[in-house]
KELUM-56111 format. One record per atom (N, C-alpha, C): residue in three letters; x, y, z; residue number from 1. Coordinates in nm, 2 decimals. Example, Ala and Ser with C-alpha at 12.3 -4.5 7.8 and 13.67 -1.06 7.14 Angstrom:
<sites>
   residu        x        y        z   num
      Ala     1.32    -0.57     0.78     1
      Ala     1.23    -0.45     0.78     1
      Ala     1.32    -0.33     0.78     1
      Ser     1.28    -0.22     0.71     2
      Ser     1.37    -0.11     0.71     2
      Ser     1.29     0.00     0.79     2
</sites>
This chain:
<sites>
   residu        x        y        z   num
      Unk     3.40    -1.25     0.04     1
      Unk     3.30    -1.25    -0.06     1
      Unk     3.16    -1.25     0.01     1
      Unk     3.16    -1.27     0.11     2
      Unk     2.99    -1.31     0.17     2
      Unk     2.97    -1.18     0.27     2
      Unk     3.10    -1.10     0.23     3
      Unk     3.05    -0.99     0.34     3
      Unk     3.02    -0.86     0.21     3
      Unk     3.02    -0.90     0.12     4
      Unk     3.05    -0.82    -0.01     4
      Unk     2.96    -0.82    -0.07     4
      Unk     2.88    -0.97    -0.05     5
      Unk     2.75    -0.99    -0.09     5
      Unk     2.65    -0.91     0.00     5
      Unk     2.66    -0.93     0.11     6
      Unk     2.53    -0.88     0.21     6
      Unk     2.57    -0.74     0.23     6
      Unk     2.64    -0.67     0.20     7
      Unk     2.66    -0.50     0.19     7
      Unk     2.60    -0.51     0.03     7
      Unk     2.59    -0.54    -0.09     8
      Unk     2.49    -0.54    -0.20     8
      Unk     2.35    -0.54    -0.18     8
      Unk     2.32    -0.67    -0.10     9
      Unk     2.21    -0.69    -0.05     9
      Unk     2.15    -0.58     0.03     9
      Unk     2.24    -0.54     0.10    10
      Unk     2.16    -0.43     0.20    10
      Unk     2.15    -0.29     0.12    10
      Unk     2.29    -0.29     0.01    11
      Unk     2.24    -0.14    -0.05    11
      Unk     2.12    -0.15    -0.17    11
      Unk     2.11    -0.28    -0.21    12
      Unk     1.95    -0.30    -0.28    12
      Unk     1.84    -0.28    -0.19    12
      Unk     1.86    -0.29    -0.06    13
      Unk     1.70    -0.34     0.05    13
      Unk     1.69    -0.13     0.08    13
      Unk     1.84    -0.10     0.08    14
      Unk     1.79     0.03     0.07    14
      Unk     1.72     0.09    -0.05    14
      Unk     1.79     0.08    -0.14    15
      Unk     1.75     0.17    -0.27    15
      Unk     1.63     0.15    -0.24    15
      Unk     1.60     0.03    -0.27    16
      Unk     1.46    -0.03    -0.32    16
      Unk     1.35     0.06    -0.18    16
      Unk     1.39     0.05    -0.06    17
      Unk     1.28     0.13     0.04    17
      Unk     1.31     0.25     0.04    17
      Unk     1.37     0.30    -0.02    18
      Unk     1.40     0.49    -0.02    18
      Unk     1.30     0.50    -0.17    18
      Unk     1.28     0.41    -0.26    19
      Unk     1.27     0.45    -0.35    19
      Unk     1.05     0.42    -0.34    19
      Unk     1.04     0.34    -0.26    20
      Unk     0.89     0.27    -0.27    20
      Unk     0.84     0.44    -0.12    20
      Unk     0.92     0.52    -0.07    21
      Unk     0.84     0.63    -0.04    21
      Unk     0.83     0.73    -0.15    21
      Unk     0.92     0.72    -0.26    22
      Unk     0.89     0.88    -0.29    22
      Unk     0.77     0.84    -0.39    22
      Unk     0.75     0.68    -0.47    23
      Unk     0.65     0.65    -0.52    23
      Unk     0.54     0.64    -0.46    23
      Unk     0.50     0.65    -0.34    24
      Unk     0.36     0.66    -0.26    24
      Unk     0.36     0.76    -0.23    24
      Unk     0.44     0.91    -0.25    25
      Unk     0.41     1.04    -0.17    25
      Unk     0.26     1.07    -0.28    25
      Unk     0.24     1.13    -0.23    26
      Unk     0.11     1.21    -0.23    26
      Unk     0.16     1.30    -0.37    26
      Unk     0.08     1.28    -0.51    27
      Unk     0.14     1.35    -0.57    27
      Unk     0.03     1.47    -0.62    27
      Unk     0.07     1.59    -0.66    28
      Unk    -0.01     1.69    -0.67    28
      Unk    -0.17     1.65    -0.76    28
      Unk    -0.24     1.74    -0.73    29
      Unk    -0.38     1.74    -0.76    29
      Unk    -0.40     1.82    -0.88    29
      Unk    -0.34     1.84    -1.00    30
      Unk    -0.37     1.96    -1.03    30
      Unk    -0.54     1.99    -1.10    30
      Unk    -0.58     2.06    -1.10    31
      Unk    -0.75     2.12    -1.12    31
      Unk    -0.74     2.23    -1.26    31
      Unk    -0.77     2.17    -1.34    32
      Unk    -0.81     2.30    -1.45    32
      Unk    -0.82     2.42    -1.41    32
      Unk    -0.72     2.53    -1.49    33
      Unk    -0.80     2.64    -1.51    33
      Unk    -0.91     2.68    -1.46    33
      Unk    -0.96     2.66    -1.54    34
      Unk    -1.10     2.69    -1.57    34
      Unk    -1.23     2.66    -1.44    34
      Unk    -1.23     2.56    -1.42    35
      Unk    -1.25     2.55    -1.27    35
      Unk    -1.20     2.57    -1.14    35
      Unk    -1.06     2.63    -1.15    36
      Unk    -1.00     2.67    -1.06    36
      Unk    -1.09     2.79    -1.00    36
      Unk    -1.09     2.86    -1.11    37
      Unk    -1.16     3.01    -1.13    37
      Unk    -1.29     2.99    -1.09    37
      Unk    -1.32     2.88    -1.10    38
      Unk    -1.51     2.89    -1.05    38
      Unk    -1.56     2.90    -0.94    38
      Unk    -1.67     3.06    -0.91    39
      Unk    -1.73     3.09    -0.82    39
      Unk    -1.83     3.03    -0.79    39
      Unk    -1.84     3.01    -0.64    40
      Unk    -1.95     2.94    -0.57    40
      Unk    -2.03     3.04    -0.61    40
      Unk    -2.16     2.99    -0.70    41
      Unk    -2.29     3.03    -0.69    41
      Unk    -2.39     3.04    -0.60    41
      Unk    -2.38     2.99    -0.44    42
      Unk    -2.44     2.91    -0.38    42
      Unk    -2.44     2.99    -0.25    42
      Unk    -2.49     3.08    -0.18    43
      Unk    -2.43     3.15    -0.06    43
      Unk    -2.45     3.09     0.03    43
      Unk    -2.36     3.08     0.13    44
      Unk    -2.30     3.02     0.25    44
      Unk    -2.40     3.07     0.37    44
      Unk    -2.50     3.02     0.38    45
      Unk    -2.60     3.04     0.47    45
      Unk    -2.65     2.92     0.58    45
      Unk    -2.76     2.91     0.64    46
      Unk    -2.77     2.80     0.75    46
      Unk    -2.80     2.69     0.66    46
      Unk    -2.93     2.70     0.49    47
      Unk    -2.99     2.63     0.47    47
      Unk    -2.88     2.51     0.39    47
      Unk    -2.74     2.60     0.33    48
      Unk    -2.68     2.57     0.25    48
      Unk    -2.58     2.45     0.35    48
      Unk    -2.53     2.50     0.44    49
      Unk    -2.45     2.50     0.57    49
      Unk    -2.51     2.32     0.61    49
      Unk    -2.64     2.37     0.65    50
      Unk    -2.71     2.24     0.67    50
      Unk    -2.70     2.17     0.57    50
      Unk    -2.76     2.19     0.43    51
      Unk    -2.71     2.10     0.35    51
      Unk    -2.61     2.00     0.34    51
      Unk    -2.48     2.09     0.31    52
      Unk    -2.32     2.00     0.29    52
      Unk    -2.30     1.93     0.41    52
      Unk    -2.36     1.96     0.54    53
      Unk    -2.33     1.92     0.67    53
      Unk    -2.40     1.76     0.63    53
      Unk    -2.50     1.73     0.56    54
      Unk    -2.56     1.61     0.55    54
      Unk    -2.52     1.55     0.51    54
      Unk    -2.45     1.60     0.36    55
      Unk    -2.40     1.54     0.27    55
      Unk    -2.28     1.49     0.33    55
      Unk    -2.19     1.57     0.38    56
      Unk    -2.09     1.54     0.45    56
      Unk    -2.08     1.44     0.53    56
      Unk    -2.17     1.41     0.64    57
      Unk    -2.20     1.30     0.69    57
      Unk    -2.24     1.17     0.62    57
      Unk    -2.29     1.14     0.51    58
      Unk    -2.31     1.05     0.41    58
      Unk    -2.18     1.04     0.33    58
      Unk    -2.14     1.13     0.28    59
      Unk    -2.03     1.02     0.17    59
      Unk    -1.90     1.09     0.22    59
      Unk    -1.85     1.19     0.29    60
      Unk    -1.71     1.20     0.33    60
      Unk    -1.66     1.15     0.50    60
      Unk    -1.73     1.12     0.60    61
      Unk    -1.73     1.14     0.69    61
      Unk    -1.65     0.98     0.70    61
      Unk    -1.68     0.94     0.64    62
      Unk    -1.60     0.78     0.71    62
      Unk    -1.46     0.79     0.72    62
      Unk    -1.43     0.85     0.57    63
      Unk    -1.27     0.87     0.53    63
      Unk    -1.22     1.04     0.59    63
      Unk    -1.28     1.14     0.63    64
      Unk    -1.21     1.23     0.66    64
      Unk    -1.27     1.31     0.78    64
      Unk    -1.34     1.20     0.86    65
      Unk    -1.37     1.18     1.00    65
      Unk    -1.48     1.32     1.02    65
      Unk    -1.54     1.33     1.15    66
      Unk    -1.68     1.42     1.16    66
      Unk    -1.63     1.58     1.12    66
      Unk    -1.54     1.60     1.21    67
      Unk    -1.50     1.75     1.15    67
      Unk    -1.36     1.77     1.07    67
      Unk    -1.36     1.67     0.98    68
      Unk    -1.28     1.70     0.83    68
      Unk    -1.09     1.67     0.89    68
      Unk    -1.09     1.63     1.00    69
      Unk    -0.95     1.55     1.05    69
      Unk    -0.88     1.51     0.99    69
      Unk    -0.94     1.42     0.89    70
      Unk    -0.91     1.28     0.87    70
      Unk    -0.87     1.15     0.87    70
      Unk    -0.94     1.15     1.02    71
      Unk    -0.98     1.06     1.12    71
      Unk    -1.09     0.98     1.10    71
      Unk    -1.14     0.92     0.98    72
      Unk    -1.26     0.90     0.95    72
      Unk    -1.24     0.74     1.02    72
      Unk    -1.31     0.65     1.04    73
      Unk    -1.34     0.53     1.02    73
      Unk    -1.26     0.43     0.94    73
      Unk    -1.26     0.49     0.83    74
      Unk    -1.19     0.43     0.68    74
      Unk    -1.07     0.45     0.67    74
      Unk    -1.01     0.57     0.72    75
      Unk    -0.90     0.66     0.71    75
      Unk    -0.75     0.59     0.72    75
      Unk    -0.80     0.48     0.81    76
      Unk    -0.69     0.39     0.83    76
      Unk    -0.70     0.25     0.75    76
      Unk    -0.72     0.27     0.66    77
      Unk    -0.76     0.14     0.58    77
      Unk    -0.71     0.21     0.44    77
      Unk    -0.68     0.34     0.41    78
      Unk    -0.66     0.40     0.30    78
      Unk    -0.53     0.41     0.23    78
      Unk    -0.44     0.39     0.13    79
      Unk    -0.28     0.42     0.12    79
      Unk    -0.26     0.57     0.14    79
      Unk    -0.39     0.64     0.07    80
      Unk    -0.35     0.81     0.06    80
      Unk    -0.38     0.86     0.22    80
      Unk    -0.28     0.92     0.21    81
      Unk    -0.30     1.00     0.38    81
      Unk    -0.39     1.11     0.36    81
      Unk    -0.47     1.09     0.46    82
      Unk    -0.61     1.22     0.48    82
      Unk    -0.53     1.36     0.53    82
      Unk    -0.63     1.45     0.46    83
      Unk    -0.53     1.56     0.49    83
      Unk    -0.66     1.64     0.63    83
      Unk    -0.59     1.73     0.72    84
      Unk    -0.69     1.83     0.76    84
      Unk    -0.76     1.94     0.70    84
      Unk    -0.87     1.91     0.70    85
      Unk    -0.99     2.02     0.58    85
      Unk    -1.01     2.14     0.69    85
      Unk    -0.95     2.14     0.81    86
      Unk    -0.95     2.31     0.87    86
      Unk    -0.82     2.35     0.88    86
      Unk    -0.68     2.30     0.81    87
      Unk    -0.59     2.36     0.78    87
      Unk    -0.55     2.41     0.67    87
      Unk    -0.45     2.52     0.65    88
      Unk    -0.47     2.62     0.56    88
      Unk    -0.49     2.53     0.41    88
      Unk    -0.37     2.40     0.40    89
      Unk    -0.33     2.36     0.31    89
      Unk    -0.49     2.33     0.20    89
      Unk    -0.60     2.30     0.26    90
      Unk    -0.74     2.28     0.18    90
      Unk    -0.75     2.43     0.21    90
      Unk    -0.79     2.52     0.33    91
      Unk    -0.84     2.62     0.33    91
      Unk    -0.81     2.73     0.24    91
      Unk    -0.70     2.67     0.22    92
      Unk    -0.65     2.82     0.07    92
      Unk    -0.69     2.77    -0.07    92
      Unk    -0.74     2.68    -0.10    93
      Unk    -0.78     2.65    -0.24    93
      Unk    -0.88     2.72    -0.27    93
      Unk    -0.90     2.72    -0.40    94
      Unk    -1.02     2.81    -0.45    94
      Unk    -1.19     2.73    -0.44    94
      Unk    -1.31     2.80    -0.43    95
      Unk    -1.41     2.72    -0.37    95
      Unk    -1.40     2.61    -0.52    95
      Unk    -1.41     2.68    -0.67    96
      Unk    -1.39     2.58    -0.78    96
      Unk    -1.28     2.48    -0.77    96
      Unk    -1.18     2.49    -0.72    97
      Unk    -1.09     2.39    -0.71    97
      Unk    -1.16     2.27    -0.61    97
      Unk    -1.19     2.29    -0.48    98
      Unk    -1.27     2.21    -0.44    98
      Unk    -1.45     2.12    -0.50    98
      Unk    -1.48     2.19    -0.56    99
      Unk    -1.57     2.15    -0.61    99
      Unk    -1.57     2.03    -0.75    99
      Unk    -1.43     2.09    -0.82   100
      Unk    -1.37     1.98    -0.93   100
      Unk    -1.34     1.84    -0.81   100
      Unk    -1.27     1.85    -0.72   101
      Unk    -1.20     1.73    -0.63   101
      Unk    -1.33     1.65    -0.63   101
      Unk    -1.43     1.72    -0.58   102
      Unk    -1.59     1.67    -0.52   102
      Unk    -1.59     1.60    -0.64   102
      Unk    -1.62     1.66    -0.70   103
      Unk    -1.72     1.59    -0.88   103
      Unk    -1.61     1.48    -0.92   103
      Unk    -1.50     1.51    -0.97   104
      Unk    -1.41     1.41    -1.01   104
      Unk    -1.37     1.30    -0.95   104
      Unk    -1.32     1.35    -0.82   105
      Unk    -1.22     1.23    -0.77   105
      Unk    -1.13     1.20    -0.83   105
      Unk    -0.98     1.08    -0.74   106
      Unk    -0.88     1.05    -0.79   106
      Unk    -0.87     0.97    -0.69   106
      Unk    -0.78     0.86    -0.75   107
      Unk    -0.70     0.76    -0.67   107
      Unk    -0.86     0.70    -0.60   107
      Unk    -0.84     0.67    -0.45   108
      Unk    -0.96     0.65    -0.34   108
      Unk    -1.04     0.71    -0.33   108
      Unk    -1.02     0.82    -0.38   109
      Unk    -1.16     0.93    -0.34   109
      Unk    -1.25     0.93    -0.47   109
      Unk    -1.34     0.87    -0.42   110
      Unk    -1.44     0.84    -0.54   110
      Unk    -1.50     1.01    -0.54   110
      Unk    -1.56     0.95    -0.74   111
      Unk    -1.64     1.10    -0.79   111
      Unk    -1.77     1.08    -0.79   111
      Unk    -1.83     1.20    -0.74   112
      Unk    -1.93     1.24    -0.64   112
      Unk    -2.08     1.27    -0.75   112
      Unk    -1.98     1.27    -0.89   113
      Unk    -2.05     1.32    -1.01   113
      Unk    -2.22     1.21    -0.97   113
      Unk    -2.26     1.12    -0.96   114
      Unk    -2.35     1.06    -0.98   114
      Unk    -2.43     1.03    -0.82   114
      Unk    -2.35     1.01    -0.75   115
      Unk    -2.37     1.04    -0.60   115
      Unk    -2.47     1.15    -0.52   115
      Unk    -2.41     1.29    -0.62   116
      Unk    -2.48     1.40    -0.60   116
      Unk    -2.43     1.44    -0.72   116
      Unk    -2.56     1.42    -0.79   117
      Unk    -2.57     1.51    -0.93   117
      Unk    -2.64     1.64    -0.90   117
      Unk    -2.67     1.72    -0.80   118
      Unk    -2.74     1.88    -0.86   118
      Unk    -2.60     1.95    -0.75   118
      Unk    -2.56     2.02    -0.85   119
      Unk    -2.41     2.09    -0.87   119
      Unk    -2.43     2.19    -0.74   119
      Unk    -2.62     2.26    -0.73   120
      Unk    -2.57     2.31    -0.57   120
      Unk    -2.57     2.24    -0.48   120
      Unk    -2.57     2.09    -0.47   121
      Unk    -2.53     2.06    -0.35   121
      Unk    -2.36     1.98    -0.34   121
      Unk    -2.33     2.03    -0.45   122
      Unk    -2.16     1.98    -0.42   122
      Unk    -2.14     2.12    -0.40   122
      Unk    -2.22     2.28    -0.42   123
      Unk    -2.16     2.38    -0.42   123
      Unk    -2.17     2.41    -0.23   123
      Unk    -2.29     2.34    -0.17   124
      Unk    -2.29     2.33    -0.06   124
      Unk    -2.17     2.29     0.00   124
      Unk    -2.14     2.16     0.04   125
      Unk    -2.05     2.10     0.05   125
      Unk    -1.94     2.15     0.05   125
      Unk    -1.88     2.26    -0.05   126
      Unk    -1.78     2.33    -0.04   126
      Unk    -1.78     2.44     0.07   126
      Unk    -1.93     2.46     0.12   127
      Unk    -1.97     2.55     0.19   127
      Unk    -1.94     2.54     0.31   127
      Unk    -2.00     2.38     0.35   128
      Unk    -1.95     2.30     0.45   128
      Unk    -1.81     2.32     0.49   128
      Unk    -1.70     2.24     0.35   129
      Unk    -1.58     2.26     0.42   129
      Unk    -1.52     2.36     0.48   129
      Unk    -1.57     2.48     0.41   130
      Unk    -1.51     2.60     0.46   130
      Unk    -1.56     2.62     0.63   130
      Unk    -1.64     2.60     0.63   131
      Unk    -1.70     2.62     0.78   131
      Unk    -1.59     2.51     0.88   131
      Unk    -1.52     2.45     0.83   132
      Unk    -1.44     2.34     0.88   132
      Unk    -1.28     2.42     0.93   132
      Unk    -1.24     2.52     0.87   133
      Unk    -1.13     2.60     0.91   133
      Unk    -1.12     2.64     1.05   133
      Unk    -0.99     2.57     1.08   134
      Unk    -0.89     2.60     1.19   134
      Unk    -0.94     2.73     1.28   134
      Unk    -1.01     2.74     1.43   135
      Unk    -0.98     2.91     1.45   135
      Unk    -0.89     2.92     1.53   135
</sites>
């Protein structure tokens, strides 16, 4: 009986930990339409470049470290795992898909909406990250 019990016990201690990763995976992001589709108005130049780079340093750099790693300061203090912003997985999204992430936020990543309210300098910032890609 007591060895009947602790093989229960152990297939509860599993369920129960197989089951507390698939509830912390990282679940998709999805981004409107409609902003998916949205073109950076904003051309990707030094002044622009400089811009996001500031910005960047002020409100993303703690959590997704100086060159977009995710090595920030914070990063290990966080439940959601940082992703790399110079691999493809950000580098293929659309500039409007990143620019909804910026403005909105989810989960930990706070929204940027009031932080930086003039829309070209979240359009910067997108500008930024791109300059962040893998060579």
């Amino acid at each position: 009986m007591k060895t009947k019990n602790q093989i229960l016990v152990a297939l509860l201690m599993l369920t129960i930990g197989l089951y507390s990763f698939t509830f912390f995976q990282t679940k998709p992001w999805v981004v409107p339409e409609a902003f998916a589709k949205k073109q950076n108005p904003v051309k990707s130049d030094g002044e622009s470049l400089q811009t996001g780079k500031e910005l960047w340093a002020k409100h993303c750099q703690s959590c997704h470290g100086k060159k977009g790693a995710g090595d920030g300061t914070k990063a290990g203090e966080l439940e959601t795992a940082m992703q790399d912003f110079g691999k493809e997985a950000i580098q293929k999204q659309s500039d409007g898909s990143l620019f909804y992430k910026i403005v909105e936020g989810r989960d930990e990543m706070p929204t940027f909406k009031k932080k930086v309210p003039d829309e070209a300098d979240i359009w910067s910032m997108v500008n930024y990250i791109r300059s962040l890609k893998a060579k």
